[in-house]
VEXZATOR-133946 format. One record per residue (C-alpha): x, y, z; residue number from 1. Coordinates in nm, 4 decimals, decimal comma. Layout:
REM VEXZATOR-133946
<rec <X; Y; Z>; NUM>
...
END
This chain:
REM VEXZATOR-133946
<rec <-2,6794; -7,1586; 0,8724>; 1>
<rec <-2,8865; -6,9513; 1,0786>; 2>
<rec <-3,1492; -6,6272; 1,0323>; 3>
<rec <-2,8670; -6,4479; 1,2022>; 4>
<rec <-2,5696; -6,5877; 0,9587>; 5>
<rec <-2,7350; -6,4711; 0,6476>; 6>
<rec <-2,8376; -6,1317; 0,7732>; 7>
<rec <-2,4780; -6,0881; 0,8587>; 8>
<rec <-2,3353; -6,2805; 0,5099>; 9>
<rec <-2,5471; -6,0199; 0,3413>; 10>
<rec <-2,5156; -5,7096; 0,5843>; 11>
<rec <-2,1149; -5,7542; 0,5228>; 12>
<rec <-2,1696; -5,7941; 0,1811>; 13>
<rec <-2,3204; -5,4285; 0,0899>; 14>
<rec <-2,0363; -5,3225; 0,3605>; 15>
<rec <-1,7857; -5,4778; 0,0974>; 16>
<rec <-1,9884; -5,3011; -0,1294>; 17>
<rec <-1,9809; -5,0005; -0,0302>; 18>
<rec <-1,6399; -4,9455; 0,0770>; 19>
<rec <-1,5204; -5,1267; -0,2532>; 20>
<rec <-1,6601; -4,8922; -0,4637>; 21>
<rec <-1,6409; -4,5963; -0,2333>; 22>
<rec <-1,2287; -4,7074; -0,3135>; 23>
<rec <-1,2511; -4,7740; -0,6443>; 24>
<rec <-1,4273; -4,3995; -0,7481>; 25>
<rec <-1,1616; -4,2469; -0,5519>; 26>
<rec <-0,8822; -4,4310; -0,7507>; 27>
<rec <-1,0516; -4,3535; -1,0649>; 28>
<rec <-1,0792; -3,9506; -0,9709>; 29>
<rec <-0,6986; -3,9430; -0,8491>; 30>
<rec <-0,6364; -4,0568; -1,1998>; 31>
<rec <-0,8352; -3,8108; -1,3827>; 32>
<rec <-0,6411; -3,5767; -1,1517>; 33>
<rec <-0,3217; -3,6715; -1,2660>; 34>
<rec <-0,3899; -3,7768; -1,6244>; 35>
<rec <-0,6779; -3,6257; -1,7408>; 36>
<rec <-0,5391; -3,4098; -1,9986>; 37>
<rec <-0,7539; -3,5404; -2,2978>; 38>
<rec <-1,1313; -3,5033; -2,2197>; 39>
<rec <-1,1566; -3,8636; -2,3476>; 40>
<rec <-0,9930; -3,9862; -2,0793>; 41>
<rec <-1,1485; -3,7533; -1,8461>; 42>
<rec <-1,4877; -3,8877; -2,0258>; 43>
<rec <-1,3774; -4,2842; -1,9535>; 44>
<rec <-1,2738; -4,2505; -1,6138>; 45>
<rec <-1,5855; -4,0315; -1,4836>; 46>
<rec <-1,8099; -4,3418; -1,6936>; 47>
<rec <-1,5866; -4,5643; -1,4709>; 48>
<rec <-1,7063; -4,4241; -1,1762>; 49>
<rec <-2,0284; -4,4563; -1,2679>; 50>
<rec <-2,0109; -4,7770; -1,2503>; 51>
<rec <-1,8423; -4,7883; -0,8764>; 52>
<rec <-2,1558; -4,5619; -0,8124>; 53>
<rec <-2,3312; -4,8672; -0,8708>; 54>
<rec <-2,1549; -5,0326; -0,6300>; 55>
<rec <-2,1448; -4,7787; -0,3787>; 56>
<rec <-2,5803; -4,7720; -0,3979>; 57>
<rec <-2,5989; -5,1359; -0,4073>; 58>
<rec <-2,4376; -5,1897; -0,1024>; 59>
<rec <-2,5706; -4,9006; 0,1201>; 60>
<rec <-2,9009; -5,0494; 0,0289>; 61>
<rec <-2,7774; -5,3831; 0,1590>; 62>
<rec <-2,5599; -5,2765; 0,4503>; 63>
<rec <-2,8957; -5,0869; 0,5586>; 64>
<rec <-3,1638; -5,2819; 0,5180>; 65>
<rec <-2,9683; -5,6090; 0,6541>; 66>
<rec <-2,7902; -5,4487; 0,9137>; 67>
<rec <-3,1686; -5,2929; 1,0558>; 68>
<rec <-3,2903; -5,6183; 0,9967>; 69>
<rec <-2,9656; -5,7712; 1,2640>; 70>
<rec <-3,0504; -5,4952; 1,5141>; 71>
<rec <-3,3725; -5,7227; 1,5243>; 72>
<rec <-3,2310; -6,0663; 1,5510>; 73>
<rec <-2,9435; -5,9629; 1,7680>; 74>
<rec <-3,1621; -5,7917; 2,0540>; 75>
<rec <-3,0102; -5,4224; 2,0072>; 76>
<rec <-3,2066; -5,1653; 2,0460>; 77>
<rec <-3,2696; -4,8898; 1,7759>; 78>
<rec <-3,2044; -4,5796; 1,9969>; 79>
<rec <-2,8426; -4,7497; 2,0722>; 80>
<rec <-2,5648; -4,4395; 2,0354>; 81>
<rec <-2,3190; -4,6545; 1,7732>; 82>
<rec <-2,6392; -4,7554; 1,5524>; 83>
<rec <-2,7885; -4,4123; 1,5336>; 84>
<rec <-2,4568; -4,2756; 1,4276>; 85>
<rec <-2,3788; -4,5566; 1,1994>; 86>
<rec <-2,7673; -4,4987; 1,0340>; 87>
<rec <-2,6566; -4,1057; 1,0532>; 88>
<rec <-2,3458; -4,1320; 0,8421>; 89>
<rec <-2,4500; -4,3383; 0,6179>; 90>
<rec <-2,6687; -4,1054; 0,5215>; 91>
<rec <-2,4751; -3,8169; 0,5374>; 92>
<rec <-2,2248; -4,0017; 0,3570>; 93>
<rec <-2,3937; -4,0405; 0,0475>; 94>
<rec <-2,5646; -3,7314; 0,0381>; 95>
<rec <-2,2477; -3,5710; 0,0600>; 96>
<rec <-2,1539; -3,7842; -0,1750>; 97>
<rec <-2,4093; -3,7801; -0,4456>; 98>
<rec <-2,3792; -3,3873; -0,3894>; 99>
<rec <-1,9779; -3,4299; -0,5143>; 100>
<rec <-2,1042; -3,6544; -0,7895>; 101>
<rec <-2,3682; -3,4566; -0,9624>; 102>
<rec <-2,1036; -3,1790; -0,9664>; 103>
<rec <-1,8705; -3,4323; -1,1438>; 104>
<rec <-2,1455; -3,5104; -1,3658>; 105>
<rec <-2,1335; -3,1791; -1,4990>; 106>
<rec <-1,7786; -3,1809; -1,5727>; 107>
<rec <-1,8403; -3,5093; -1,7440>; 108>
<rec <-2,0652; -3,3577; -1,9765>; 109>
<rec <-1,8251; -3,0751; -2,0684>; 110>
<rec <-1,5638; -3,2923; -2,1295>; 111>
<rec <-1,8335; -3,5182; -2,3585>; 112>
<rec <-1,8854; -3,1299; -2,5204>; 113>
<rec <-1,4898; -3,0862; -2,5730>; 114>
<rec <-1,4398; -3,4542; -2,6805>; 115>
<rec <-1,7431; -3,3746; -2,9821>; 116>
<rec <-1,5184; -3,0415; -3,0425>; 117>
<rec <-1,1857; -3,2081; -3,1245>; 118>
<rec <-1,1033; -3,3360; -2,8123>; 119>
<rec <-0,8327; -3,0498; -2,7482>; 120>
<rec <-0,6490; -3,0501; -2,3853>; 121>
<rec <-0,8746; -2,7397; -2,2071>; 122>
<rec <-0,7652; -2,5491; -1,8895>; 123>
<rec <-1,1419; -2,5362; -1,8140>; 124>
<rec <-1,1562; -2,8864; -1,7664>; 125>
<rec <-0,8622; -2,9036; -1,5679>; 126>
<rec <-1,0355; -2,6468; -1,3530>; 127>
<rec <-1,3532; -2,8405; -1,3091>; 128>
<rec <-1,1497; -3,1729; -1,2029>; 129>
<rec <-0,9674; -2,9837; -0,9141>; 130>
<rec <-1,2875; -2,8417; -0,8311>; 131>
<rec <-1,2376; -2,7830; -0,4394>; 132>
<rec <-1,6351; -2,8365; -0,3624>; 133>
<rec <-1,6130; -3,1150; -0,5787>; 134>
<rec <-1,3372; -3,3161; -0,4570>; 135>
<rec <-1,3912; -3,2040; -0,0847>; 136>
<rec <-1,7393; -3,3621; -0,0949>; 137>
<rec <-1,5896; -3,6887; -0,2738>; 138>
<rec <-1,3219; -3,7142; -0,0126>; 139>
<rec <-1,5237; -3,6526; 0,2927>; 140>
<rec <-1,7814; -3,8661; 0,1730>; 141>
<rec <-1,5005; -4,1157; 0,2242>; 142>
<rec <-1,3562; -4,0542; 0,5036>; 143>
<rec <-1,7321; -4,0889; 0,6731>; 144>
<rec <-1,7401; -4,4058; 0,4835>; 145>
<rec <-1,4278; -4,4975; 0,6916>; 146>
<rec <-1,5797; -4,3761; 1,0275>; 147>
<rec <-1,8640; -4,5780; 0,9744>; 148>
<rec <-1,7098; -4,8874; 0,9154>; 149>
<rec <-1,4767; -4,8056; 1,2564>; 150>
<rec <-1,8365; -4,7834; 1,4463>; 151>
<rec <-1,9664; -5,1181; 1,3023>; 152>
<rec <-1,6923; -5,2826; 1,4013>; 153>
<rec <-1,5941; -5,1618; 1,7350>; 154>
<rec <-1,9601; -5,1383; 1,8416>; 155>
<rec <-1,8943; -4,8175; 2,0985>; 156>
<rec <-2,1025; -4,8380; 2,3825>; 157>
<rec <-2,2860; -5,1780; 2,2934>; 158>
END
């Protein structure tokens, strides 16, 4: 295998990654949605996600340095329109991201407060779960994560 086959291996590998996990904490929030009643469970599946977080860091650090590292070995050039937007929303993508996620990390610790109380059913957390700020960054952090993975693959402009 060549220079160029392992930076791609491993470029498509945080991509997998990323978008993996990126699913995976989204199927893990719907559920606290729909059957987080007990702050226990609310408690489980926010730890859950913490482990897609993982994940979702893991391969943005791959998909980044690897795919910077292919603009090289391919010939691209940096200032190319579908790599600057691809660099831009990745970035924007987790920030938005890790934005939504601190804010869930909050109502992870409540519900940790509530489960040490009794773990009692509490309209507060059910507030804090449909969180609009909350869920609108988690969601649009994945849609850009779906945008971006349109750009590396249809390459506009290259």
């Amino acid at each position: 295998m060549s220079l160029y086959d392992w930076l791609l291996f491993l470029h498509i590998s945080g991509a997998f990654l990323l978008i993996g996990g990126g699913v995976i904490a989204g199927a893990l929030n719907i559920t606290a949605l729909r059957r987080g009643r007990r702050p226990s469970v609310v408690l489980l599946l926010f730890g859950l996600i913490r482990i897609a977080v993982a994940a979702i860091v893991a391969g943005s650090l791959l998909a980044f340095i690897f795919g910077l590292w292919l603009v090289h070995e391919a010939g691209y050039g940096y200032g190319e329109g579908w790599i600057v937007s691809a660099i831009v929303l990745l970035i924007l993508g987790n920030a938005i991201g890790g934005y939504a996620g601190r804010r869930d990390r909050r109502t992870a610790e409540y519900a940790q407060q509530l489960v040490a109380q009794g773990d009692a059913p509490s309209s507060e957390l059910q507030a804090r779960l449909r969180d609009p700020i909350s869920l609108a960054g988690s969601y649009g952090s994945g849609l850009i994560l779906v945008a971006l993975l349109a750009i590396m693959i249809w390459k506009p402009g290259a």
